[in-house]
Every structure is written in structure tokens, then in C-alpha cells.
C-alpha positions in Angstrom: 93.8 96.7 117.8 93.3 93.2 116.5 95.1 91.4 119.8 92.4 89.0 120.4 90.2 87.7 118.1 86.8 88.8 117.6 83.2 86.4 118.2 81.9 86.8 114.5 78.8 85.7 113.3 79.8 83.3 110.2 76.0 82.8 109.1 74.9 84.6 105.7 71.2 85.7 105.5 70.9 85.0 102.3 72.0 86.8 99.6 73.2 90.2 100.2 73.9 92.3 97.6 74.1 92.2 93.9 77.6 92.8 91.8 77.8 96.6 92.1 76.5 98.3 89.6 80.1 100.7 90.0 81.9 97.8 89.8 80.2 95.8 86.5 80.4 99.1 84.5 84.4 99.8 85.3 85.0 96.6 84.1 82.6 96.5 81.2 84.3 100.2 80.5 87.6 98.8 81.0 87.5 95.8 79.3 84.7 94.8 77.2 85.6 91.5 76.4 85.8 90.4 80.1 83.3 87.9 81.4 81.3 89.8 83.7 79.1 88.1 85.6 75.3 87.9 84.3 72.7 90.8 85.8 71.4 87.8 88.4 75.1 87.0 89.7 75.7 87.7 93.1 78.1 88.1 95.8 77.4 87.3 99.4 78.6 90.0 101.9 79.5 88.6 106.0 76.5 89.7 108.1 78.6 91.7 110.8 77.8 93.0 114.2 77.1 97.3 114.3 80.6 96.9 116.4 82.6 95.1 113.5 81.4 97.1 110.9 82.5 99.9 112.5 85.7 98.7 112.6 85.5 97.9 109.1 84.6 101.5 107.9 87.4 102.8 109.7 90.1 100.8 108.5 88.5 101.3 104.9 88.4 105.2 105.0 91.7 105.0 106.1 93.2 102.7 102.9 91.6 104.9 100.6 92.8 107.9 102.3 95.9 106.8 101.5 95.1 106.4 97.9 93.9 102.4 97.4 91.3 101.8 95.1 89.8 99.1 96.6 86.4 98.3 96.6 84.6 98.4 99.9 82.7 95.0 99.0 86.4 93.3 98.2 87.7 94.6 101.7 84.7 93.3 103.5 85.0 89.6 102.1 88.7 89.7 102.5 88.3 90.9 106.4 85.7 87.7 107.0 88.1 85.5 105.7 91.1 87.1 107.7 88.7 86.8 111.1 88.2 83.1 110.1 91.8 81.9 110.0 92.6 84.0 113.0 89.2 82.4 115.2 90.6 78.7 113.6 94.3 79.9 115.6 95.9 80.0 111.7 97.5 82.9 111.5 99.9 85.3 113.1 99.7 88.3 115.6 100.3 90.9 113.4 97.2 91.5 111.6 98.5 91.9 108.2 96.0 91.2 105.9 97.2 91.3 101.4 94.4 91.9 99.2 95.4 91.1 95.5 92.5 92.3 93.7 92.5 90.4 90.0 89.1 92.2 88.6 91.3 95.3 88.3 94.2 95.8 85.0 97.6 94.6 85.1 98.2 98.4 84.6 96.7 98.8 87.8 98.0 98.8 91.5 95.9 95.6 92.8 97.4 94.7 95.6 97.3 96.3 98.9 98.8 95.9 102.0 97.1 96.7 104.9 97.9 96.8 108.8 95.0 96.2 110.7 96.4 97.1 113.8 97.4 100.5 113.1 94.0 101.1 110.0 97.6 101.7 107.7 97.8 100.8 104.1 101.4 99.5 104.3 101.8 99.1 100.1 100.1 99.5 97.4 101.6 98.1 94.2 101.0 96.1 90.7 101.5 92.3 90.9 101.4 89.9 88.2 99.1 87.0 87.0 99.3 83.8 85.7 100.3 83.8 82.0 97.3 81.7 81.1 95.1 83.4 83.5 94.6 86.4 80.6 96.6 88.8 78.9 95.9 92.6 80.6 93.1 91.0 82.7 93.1 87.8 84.3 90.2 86.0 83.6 90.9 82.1 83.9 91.8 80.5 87.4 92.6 77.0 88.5 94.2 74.9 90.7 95.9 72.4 89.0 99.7 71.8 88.3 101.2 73.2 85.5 98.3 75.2 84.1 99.7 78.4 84.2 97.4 80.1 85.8 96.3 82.3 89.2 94.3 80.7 91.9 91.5 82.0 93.9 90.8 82.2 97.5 92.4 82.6 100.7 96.3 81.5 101.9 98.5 81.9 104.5 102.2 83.4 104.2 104.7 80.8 105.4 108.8 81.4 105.2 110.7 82.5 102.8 113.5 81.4 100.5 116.3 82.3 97.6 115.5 80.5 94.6 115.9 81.0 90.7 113.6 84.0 90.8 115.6 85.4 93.9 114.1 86.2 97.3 110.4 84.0 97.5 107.4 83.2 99.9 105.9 79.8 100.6 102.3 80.4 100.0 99.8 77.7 101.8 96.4 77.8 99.9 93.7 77.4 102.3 91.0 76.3 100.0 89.9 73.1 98.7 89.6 72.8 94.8 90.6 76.5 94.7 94.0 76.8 96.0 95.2 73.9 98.2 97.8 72.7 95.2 99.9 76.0 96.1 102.6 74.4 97.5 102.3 71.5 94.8 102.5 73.5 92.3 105.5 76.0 93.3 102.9 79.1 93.7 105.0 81.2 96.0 105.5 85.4 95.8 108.3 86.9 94.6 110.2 89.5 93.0 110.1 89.5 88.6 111.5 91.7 85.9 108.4 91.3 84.0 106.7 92.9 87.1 108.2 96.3 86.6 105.7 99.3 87.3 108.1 101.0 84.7 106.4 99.5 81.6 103.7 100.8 82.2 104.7 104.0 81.4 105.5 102.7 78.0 101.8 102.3 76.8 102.4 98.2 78.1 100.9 95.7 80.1 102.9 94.4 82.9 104.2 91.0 82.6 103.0 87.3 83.6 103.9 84.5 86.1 103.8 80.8 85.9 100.5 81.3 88.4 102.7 83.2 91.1 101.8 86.8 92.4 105.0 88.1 91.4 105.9 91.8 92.3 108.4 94.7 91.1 111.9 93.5 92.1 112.4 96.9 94.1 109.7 96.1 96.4 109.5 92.3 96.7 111.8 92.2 99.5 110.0 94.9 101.8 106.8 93.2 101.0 107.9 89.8 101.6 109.0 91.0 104.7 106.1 92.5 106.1 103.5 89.5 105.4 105.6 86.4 106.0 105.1 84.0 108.2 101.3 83.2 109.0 99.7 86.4 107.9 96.5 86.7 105.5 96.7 87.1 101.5 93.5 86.9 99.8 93.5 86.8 95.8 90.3 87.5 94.5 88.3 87.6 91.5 84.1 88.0 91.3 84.1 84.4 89.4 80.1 82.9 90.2 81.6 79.4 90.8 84.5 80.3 93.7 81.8 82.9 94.8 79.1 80.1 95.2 81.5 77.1 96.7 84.2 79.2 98.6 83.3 77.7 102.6 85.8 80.7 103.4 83.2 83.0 101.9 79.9 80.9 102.9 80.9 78.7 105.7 
């Protein structure tokens, strides 16, 4: 479906849309110690042509179908950034486009796979954050070496190789200030015992990385993959200051 890419119109008229008022109370309900962003935050949404929206819906109603919980708002920033790096000639053919959503629980399945060719959500699974990012939630981001934590923003998959935490993915962060240490900073994907969907069933939260998305060793393989070389992973997280400065999001 996604052969060629799509003319987009990049422009934002303005701002949009506030923060849901469905997404501020799950996390004030879920965790009410998380930052949430003040009652005049905001989030710009992509102004999109009747055609693209469409589109959008479609592949949406599908995901959730298939039981993702991602937020509409999330999929729509995610899908602006994937049509991006596809117009600039920076990704792949295969229209794979990872969504890691870090507003949600450790306990929950954040990220989602999704096959924009075929509208099919691919995988659906828990993934872990940076250990100084937050304990259940992550909550702190940045870019610099050995802090610890997740970054923000928009990469592309690159190849793959065994290391000491087994089968990995080169990650190239596409975003300056937010992510473009990646490589730098060893911030790949792979496969962790910490990671386990297991725990969870223990009353637990799942485990944390040095800053890498690191899935459930069962499934790191399949997932790895599936999105390697030159597809789409956006990790994202409604933080004001990568909302405001992201030229991914407001370019």
C-alpha cells in the first residue's frame, strides 16, 4: 500500500489539540506522581490531507482490532514522522513502522509493531526503559553517554549483531539533542532476562536497560527480524520540551 511515498503537507496550523483529556487522567490514575504536563501543554497533531487521514483511520482501527492500546494521537505523530524519513529516501520498502509508547507502565505492552502495507499489527509486547529513566514509568530522558536513560524521538533500524546481551540492533537516532548519541552511546534493541512478560504475573515491574529498548528474550529475535535494516522506530513520551523542539514533529 505504502510503495511510493506520499506528497504530505509538513506545515502545522498552529496548535492542534490539547493533551487528551483520556490520556492525562490514565496517567494521573495510573501514576500520580508522574509529571503530567500542565492544563496549557500541548501537542501538535500533522495537518493531513482527507486522503491520508483516511488512510490513517484504517490502519488504526485495524491495530486496535487486534488488541493495541495505542492512542490514536501517538499513531498519528508516529505516521508523520515515518512519511518524513520515507519522502527524505531514509528508510526501507517495507513500511514497518515500531511505536514504543513510554507514557504507558512497564507492566504494560508499549510497543507495537505495525505493517503498514498490509494495516497488520505484527507484535505487541513490553519493552524496557532506561534504569534512570524511572522505576515503573519512565519519566527522565536524555541523550547523553552514560546516563542511563531512554531517548526520545525518531530512529532508523540498521543491522544487527551478537553481542554480550545476545542477538542486537544498531539503532541510528535521527534527532538532534534528542537521540543522535544512539550509536555513541551503544543504544541498540535486544533481547533481556529482565524483560520477561513473566514477572509481571508476579505483582512486579519489568526490568530496566542501560537506555536500550530491550525486549523478552523469546521474542527479540522475531522482532529484530521484522524491523531491521532501515525501517521506522519511534519512542515517544508527551515531554513539553521534545514536543516543542522535535523538527520531526514541527518541521
Amino acid at each position: 500500500m505504502l510503495s511510493k511515498s506520499y506528497p504530505m503537507k509538513m506545515s502545522l496550523a498552529g496548535i492542534f489539540l490539547l493533551i487528551t483529556i483520556a490520556l492525562t487522567l490514565s496517567f494521573r490514575e495510573k501514576n500520580p506522581e508522574h509529571r503530567i504536563l500542565s492544563a496549557g501543554s500541548s501537542m501538535e497533531r500533522p495537518d493531513l490531507s482527507d486522503k491520508k487521514a483516511d488512510f490513517i483511520h484504517s490502519i488504526y482501527s485495524s491495530i486496535t482490532a487486534s488488541g493495541s492500546q495505542l492512542s490514536q494521537q501517538v499513531f498519528e505523530i508516529a505516521f508523520s514522522g515515518f512519511d518524513k524519513l520515507q519522502a527524505q529516501g531514509k528508510l526501507s520498502q517495507d513500511s514497518i513502522l515500531t511505536i514504543i509508547d513510554f507514557s504507558k507502565s512497564s507492566r504494560e505492552k508499549r510497543m507495537h509493531v505495525v505493517d503498514l502495507k498490509s494495516g497488520r499489527l505484527l507484535f505487541n509486547s513490553v519493552v524496557a526503559h532506561g534504569r534512570n529513566s524511572g522505576d515503573e514509568y519512565a519519566q527522565h530522558f536524555s541523550n547523553q553517554p552514560n546516563s542511563h536513560k531512554s531517548s526520545l524521538g525518531f530512529y532508523v533500524t540498521r543491522g544487527t549483531y551478537s553481542g554480550s546481551n545476545g542477538y542486537s540492533m544498531i539503532l541510528n537516532g535521527m534527532e538532534k539533542g534528542f537521540n543522535d548519541k544512539a550509536k555513541d552511546r551503544a543504544i541498540v534493541m535486544h533481547g533481556a532476562a529482565y524483560a520477561n512478560e513473566n514477572v509481571l504475573y508476579s505483582g512486579q515491574r519489568l526490568g530496566r536497560s542501560y537506555g536500550c529498548p530491550a525486549l523478552p528474550q523469546q521474542l527479540n529475535k522475531q522482532v529484530i527480524e521484522k524491523i531491521k535494516g532501515g525501517n521506522c522506530l519511534f519512542i515517544f513520551y508527551p515531554d513539553q520540551q521534545y514536543l516543542n523542539n522535535s523538527k520531526m514533529i514541527n518541521g
